[in-house]
C-alpha positions in Angstrom: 178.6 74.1 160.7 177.5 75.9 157.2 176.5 79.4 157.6 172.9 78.3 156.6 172.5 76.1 159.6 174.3 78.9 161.8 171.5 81.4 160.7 169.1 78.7 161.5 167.7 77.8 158.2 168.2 73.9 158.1 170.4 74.0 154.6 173.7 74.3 152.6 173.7 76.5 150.1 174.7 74.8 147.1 174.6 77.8 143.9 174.8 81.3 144.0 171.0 82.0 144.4 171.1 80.2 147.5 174.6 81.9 149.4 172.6 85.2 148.6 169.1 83.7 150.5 171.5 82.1 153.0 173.5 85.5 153.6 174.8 86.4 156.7 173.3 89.7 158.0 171.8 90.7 154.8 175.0 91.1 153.1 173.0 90.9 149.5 169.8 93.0 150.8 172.2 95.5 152.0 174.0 96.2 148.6 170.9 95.9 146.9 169.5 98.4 148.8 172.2 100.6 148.8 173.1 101.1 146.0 169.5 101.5 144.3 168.9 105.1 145.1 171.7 106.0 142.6 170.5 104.2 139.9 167.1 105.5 139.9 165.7 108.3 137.4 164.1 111.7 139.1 160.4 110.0 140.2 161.5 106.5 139.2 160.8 103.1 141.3 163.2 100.2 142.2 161.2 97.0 142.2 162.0 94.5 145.4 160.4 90.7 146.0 161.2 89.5 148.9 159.8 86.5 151.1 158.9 87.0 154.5 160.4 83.8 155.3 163.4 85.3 157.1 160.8 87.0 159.2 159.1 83.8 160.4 162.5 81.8 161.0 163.7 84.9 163.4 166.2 86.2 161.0 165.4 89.3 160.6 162.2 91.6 161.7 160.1 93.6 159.5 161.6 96.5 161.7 164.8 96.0 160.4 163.8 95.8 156.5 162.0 98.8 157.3 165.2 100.3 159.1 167.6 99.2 156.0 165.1 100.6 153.6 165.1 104.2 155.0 169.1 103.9 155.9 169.8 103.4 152.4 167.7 106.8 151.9 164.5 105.1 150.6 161.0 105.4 151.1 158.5 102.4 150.4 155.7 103.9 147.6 153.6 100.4 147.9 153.7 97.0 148.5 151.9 94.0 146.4 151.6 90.7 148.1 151.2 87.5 147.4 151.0 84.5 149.4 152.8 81.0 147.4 151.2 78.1 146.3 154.2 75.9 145.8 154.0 72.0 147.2 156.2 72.7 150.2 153.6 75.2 151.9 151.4 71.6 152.5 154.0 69.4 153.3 154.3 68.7 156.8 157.6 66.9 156.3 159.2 69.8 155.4 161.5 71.4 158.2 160.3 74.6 157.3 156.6 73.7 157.1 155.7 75.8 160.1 157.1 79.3 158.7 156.3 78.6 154.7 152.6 78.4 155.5 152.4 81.9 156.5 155.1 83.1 154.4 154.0 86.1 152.0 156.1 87.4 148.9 155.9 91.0 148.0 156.7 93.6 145.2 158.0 96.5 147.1 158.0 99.3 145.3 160.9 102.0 146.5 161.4 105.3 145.8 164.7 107.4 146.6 163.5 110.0 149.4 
């Protein structure tokens, strides 16, 4: 069984876009996070898009974005979403049809605390 289909996302991640979407327990998210309050200037931003897809398919809760953000000693200064207009949010026949038709990117915009 790939990991994809373990975290119950019905694909196989074929490039290394898709083993970071497809990442076990955030794995990517995690060092993203991280590692961003190091890199940022006194009063600067780091700049996040991320898909609520993983929400919607049960793999993660907005609780525990919320958690990893203030863990990695961040605070969230705003949020800009938008909600996508690609051909898969209509299409019925696609597995994930269900979850992409409420799924919502946004820009989170992080601050070190």
């Amino acid at each position: 069984m790939s990991p994809a289909t373990r975290l119950g996302v019905p694909a196989q991640p074929n490039s290394a876009l898709e083993h970071a979407v497809y990442n076990p327990d955030s794995r990517m998210l995690r060092g993203f996070l991280g590692g961003l309050a190091a890199h940022l200037a006194p009063g600067g931003e780091g700049w996040l898009i991320l898909s609520n897809l993983a929400e919607h398919l049960g793999l993660r809760t907005r609780e525990a974005l919320l958690a990893l953000i203030a863990e990695a000693g961040l605070k969230v200064v705003g949020r800009l979403d938008a909600r996508p207009h690609h051909p898969r949010v209509t299409d019925p026949s696609d597995p994930l049809h269900a979850a992409r038709a409420k799924e919502v990117t946004s820009l989170w915009r992080l601050a070190a605390r």
